[in-house]
N, C-alpha and C positions, 0 to 999 in steps of 0.2 A: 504494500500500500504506500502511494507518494505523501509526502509531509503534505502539507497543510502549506507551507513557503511555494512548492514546487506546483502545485495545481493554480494556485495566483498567479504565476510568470507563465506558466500553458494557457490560463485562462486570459489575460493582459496584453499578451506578446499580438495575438491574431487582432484583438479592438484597435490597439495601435495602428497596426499594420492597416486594416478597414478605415479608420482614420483619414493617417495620410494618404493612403489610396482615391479616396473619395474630396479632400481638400485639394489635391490637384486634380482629378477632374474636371472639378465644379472651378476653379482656379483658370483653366487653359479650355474650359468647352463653354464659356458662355457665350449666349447664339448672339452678342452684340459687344462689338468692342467702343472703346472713347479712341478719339486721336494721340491723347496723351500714354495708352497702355499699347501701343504699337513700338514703343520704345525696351519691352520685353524682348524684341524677338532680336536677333543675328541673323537669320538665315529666311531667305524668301517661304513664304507661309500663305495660305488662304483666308482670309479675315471678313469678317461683315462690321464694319466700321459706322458707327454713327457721329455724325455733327455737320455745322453748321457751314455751310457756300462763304468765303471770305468774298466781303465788296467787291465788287469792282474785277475779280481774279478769272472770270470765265473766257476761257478763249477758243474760237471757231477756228480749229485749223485743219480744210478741206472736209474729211467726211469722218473726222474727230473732233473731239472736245475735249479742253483740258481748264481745270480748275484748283482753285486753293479748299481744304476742307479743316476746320478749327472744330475745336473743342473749347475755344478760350486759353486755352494753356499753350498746344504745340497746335502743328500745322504741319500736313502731309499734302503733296500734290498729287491732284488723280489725274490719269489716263484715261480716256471711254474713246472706244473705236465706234464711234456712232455720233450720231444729232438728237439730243434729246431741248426739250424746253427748258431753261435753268433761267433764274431771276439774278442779272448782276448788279442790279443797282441798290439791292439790298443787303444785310446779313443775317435776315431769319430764315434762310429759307432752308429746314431741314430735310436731309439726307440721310440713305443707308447706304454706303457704296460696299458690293460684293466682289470680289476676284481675287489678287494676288499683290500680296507687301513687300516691295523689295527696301530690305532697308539703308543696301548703301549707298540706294538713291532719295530716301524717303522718298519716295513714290508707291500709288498702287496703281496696277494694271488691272481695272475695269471689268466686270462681264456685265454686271447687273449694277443698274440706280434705283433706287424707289424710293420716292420724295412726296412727303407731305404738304398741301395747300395751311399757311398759317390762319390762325383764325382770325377772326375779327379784332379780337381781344390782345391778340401778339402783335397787330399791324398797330393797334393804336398806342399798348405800351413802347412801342418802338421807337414810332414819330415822336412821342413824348418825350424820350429820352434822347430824340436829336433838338427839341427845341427846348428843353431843360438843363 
């Protein structure tokens, strides 16, 4: 029969283990990243990025699109191999950008945007805060 010490570290060792197993997961699988947690990686990765279109940053070049995307803190540039609608005279206008992070370009390479219309309530705290 194991001591009473010895069945606690059998018992303890595997919850540990479940644990950390489970705090990275949930750590490296969340289905939405910030601009500023792209700064994790080294090595080019798949990400679904959320934030915000920086002013002014959208550029039409031929049957591309290339933009600045914030979080307030850092700032990544996207690539999209396409024409989609984007708002540059603003900076509400939010995004998810999906594809690939290269980080020692900070850059992502594009497959998918999906971009929400601001509400009424976002457009007006906005202008407030340019004429405030």
């Amino acid at each position: 029969m194991m001591p009473n010490r010895t069945k606690i570290i059998f018992l303890v060792i595997p919850l540990v283990i479940v644990f950390v197993a489970v705090g990275f997961i949930s750590l490296y699988s969340s289905n939405y990243l910030s601009v500023s947690d792209l700064k994790r990686f080294n090595e080019p990765v798949k990400v679904s990025v959320m934030g915000n279109i920086t002013k002014g940053s959208v550029r039409l070049m031929g049957d591309s699109i290339t933009f600045l995307l914030t979080d307030g803190v850092s700032t990544v540039k996207v690539f999209y191999p396409g024409v989609i609608q984007l708002d540059n005279s603003t900076s509400f206008a939010q995004v998810t950008v999906e594809g690939t992070y290269y980080p020692d370009l900070n850059a992502i390479n594009a497959t998918n945007i999906l971009y929400k219309c601001p509400s009424k309530q976002q457009i007006e705290e906005y202008n407030q805060s340019l004429s405030g």
